[in-house]
C-alpha positions as CSV (number, residue, x, y, z in Angstrom):
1,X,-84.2,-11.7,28.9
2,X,-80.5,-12.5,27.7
3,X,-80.8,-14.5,24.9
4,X,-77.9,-16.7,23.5
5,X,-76.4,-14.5,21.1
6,X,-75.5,-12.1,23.9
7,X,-73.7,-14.7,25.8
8,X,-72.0,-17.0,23.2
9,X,-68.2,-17.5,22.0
10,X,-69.1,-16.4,18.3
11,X,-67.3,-17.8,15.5
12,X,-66.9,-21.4,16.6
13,X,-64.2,-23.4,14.4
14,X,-65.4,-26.4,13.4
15,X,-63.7,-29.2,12.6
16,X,-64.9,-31.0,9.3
17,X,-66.2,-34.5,9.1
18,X,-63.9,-36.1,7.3
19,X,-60.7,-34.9,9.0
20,X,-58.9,-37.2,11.1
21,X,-59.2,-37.3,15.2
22,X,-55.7,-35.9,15.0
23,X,-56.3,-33.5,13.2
24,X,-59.2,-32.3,16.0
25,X,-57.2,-32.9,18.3
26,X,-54.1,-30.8,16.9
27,X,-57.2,-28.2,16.9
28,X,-58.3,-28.4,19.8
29,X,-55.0,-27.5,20.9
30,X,-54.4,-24.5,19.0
31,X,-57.9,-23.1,19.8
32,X,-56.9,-24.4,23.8
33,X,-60.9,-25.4,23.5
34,X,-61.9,-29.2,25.0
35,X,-64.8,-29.3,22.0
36,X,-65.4,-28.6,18.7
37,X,-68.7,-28.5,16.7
38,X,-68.3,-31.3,13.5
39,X,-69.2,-29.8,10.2
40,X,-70.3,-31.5,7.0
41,X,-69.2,-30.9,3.3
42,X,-72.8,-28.8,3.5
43,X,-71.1,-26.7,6.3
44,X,-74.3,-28.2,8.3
45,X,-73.7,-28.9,12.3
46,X,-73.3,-32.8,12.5
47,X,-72.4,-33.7,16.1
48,X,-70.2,-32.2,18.9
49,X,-66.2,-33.7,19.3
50,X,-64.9,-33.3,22.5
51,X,-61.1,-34.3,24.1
52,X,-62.8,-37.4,26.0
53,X,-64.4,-38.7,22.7
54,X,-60.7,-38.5,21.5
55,X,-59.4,-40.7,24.5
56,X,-62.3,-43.0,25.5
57,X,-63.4,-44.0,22.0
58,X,-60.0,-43.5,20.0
59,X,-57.1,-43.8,22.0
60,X,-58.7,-45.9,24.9
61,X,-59.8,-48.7,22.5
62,X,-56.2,-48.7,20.3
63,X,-57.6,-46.8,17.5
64,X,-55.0,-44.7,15.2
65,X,-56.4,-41.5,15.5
66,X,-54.9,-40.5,12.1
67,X,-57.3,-43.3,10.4
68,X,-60.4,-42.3,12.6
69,X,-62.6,-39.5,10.9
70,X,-64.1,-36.7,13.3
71,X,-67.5,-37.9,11.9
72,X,-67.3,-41.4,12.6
73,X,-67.7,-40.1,15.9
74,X,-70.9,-37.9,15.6
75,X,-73.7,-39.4,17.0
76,X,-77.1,-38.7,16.2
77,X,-78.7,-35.2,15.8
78,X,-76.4,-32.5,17.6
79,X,-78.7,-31.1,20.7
80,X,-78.5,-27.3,19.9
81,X,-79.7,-24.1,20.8
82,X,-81.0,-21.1,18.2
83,X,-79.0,-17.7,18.4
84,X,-82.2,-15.6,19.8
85,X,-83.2,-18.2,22.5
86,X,-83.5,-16.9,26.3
87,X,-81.5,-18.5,28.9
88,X,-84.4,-19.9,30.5
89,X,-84.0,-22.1,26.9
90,X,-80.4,-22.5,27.5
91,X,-80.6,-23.9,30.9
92,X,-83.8,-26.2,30.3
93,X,-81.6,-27.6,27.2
94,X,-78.2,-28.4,28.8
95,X,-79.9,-29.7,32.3
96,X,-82.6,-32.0,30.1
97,X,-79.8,-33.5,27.6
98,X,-77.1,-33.3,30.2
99,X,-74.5,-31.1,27.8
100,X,-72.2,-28.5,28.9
101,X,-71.7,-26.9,25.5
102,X,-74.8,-26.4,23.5
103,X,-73.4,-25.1,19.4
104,X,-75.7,-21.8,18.9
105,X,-77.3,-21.8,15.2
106,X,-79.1,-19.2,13.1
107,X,-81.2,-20.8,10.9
108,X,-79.0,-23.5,9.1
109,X,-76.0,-21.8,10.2
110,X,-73.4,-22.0,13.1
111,X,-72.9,-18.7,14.8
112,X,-70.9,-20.1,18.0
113,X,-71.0,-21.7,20.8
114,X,-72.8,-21.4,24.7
115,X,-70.0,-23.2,27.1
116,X,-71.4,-23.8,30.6
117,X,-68.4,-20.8,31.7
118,X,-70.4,-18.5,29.5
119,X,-74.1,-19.4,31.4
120,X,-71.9,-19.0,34.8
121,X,-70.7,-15.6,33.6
122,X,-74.0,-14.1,32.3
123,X,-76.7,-15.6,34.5
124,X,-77.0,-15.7,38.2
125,X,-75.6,-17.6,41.0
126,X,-78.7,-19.5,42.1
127,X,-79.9,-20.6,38.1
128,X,-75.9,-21.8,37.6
129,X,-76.5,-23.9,40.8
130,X,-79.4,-25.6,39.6
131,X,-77.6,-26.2,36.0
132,X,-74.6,-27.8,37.8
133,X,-76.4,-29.7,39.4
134,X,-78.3,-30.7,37.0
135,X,-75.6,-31.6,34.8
136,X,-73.6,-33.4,37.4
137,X,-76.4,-35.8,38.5
Protein backbone atom coordinates (compact mmCIF):
# COMPACT_ATOMS: atom_id res chain seq x y z
CA UNK A 1 0.00 0.00 0.00
CA UNK A 2 1.54 3.54 -0.85
CA UNK A 3 2.18 5.10 2.21
CA UNK A 4 2.70 8.93 2.55
CA UNK A 5 6.31 9.21 2.31
CA UNK A 6 6.11 7.86 -1.17
CA UNK A 7 3.77 10.44 -2.30
CA UNK A 8 4.66 13.69 -0.34
CA UNK A 9 6.45 17.10 -1.36
CA UNK A 10 9.40 16.50 1.12
CA UNK A 11 11.15 19.31 2.69
CA UNK A 12 8.13 21.57 3.41
CA UNK A 13 9.35 25.29 4.27
CA UNK A 14 7.71 26.40 7.11
CA UNK A 15 7.07 29.60 8.07
CA UNK A 16 7.90 30.47 11.82
CA UNK A 17 5.33 31.67 14.28
CA UNK A 18 6.35 34.75 14.99
CA UNK A 19 6.99 36.15 11.47
CA UNK A 20 4.66 38.45 10.16
CA UNK A 21 1.63 37.53 7.59
CA UNK A 22 3.78 39.36 5.11
CA UNK A 23 6.38 37.76 5.55
CA UNK A 24 4.30 34.29 4.62
CA UNK A 25 2.92 35.69 2.19
CA UNK A 26 6.26 37.10 0.51
CA UNK A 27 6.89 33.07 1.03
CA UNK A 28 4.35 31.81 -0.27
CA UNK A 29 5.25 33.62 -3.26
CA UNK A 30 8.63 32.55 -3.72
CA UNK A 31 7.84 28.90 -3.04
CA UNK A 32 4.56 29.63 -5.69
CA UNK A 33 2.82 27.28 -2.87
CA UNK A 34 -0.99 28.54 -1.45
CA UNK A 35 0.13 27.00 2.22
CA UNK A 36 2.63 26.73 4.54
CA UNK A 37 3.06 24.54 7.68
CA UNK A 38 3.64 27.25 10.93
CA UNK A 39 6.56 26.23 13.00
CA UNK A 40 7.38 27.09 16.58
CA UNK A 41 10.76 28.33 18.26
CA UNK A 42 10.66 24.18 19.15
CA UNK A 43 10.60 23.65 15.30
CA UNK A 44 7.24 21.72 16.35
CA UNK A 45 4.15 21.85 13.65
CA UNK A 46 1.71 24.49 15.11
CA UNK A 47 -1.12 25.10 12.53
CA UNK A 48 -1.32 25.31 8.72
CA UNK A 49 -1.26 29.17 6.89
CA UNK A 50 -2.82 29.31 3.78
CA UNK A 51 -3.30 32.43 1.10
CA UNK A 52 -7.12 32.71 2.18
CA UNK A 53 -6.23 32.99 5.90
CA UNK A 54 -4.07 35.86 4.63
CA UNK A 55 -7.08 37.58 2.84
CA UNK A 56 -10.18 36.71 4.89
CA UNK A 57 -8.76 37.14 8.35
CA UNK A 58 -5.89 39.80 7.64
CA UNK A 59 -6.58 41.80 4.76
CA UNK A 60 -10.43 41.24 4.62
CA UNK A 61 -10.83 42.64 8.22
CA UNK A 62 -8.13 45.82 7.73
CA UNK A 63 -5.42 44.11 9.56
CA UNK A 64 -1.70 45.31 8.66
CA UNK A 65 -0.25 42.18 7.75
CA UNK A 66 3.21 43.38 8.84
CA UNK A 67 1.83 43.55 12.58
CA UNK A 68 -0.08 40.18 12.36
CA UNK A 69 2.13 37.09 13.42
CA UNK A 70 1.67 33.79 11.28
CA UNK A 71 0.85 32.21 14.65
CA UNK A 72 -1.82 34.42 15.73
CA UNK A 73 -3.41 32.61 13.07
CA UNK A 74 -2.89 28.89 13.99
CA UNK A 75 -5.76 27.43 15.38
CA UNK A 76 -5.87 24.54 17.52
CA UNK A 77 -3.84 21.25 16.94
CA UNK A 78 -2.70 21.01 13.15
CA UNK A 79 -4.75 17.80 11.66
CA UNK A 80 -1.71 15.71 10.35
CA UNK A 81 -0.68 12.67 8.84
CA UNK A 82 2.66 10.34 9.97
CA UNK A 83 5.23 9.68 7.15
CA UNK A 84 4.61 5.68 6.99
CA UNK A 85 0.68 5.99 6.86
CA UNK A 86 -1.23 4.26 3.83
CA UNK A 87 -3.38 6.25 1.70
CA UNK A 88 -6.39 4.52 2.86
CA UNK A 89 -5.10 6.91 6.14
CA UNK A 90 -4.60 9.81 3.99
CA UNK A 91 -7.90 9.81 2.40
CA UNK A 92 -10.04 8.95 5.68
CA UNK A 93 -8.03 12.15 7.21
CA UNK A 94 -8.53 14.86 4.62
CA UNK A 95 -12.40 13.69 3.77
CA UNK A 96 -13.16 13.48 7.85
CA UNK A 97 -11.42 17.03 8.71
CA UNK A 98 -12.26 18.50 5.30
CA UNK A 99 -8.35 19.54 4.47
CA UNK A 100 -6.66 19.46 1.23
CA UNK A 101 -3.08 19.57 2.53
CA UNK A 102 -2.42 17.28 5.38
CA UNK A 103 1.74 18.39 6.83
CA UNK A 104 3.37 14.67 6.88
CA UNK A 105 5.46 14.13 10.31
CA UNK A 106 7.96 11.56 11.54
CA UNK A 107 7.81 11.45 14.99
CA UNK A 108 8.16 15.12 16.24
CA UNK A 109 9.41 16.18 13.06
CA UNK A 110 8.09 17.64 9.69
CA UNK A 111 9.16 15.64 6.68
CA UNK A 112 6.70 17.39 4.04
CA UNK A 113 3.64 17.80 2.92
CA UNK A 114 0.51 15.49 1.11
CA UNK A 115 -1.32 18.31 -1.26
CA UNK A 116 -4.63 16.86 -2.66
CA UNK A 117 -2.50 17.06 -6.40
CA UNK A 118 -0.17 14.54 -4.90
CA UNK A 119 -3.24 11.92 -3.70
CA UNK A 120 -4.65 12.69 -7.44
CA UNK A 121 -1.27 11.79 -8.89
CA UNK A 122 -0.50 8.54 -6.84
CA UNK A 123 -3.90 7.03 -6.16
CA UNK A 124 -6.63 6.11 -8.51
CA UNK A 125 -9.36 7.78 -10.26
CA UNK A 126 -12.35 6.34 -8.45
CA UNK A 127 -10.66 6.99 -4.55
CA UNK A 128 -9.75 10.86 -5.81
CA UNK A 129 -13.51 11.02 -6.67
CA UNK A 130 -14.73 10.15 -3.47
CA UNK A 131 -11.92 12.57 -1.72
CA UNK A 132 -13.25 15.51 -3.88
CA UNK A 133 -16.21 14.95 -3.05
CA UNK A 134 -15.71 14.61 0.09
CA UNK A 135 -13.92 17.64 0.54
CA UNK A 136 -16.19 19.80 -1.56
CA UNK A 137 -19.39 18.88 0.42
Amino acid sequence: MTTAREIMTPDATCIGANESVLDAAKKLTDLGVGALPICGTDERLKGMLTDRDIVVKVLGVGKDPAQVKAGDLAQGEAVTIGADDDAEEILRTMSEHKVRRLPVIDGHSLVGIVAQADVARALPDPKVGDLLEAISA
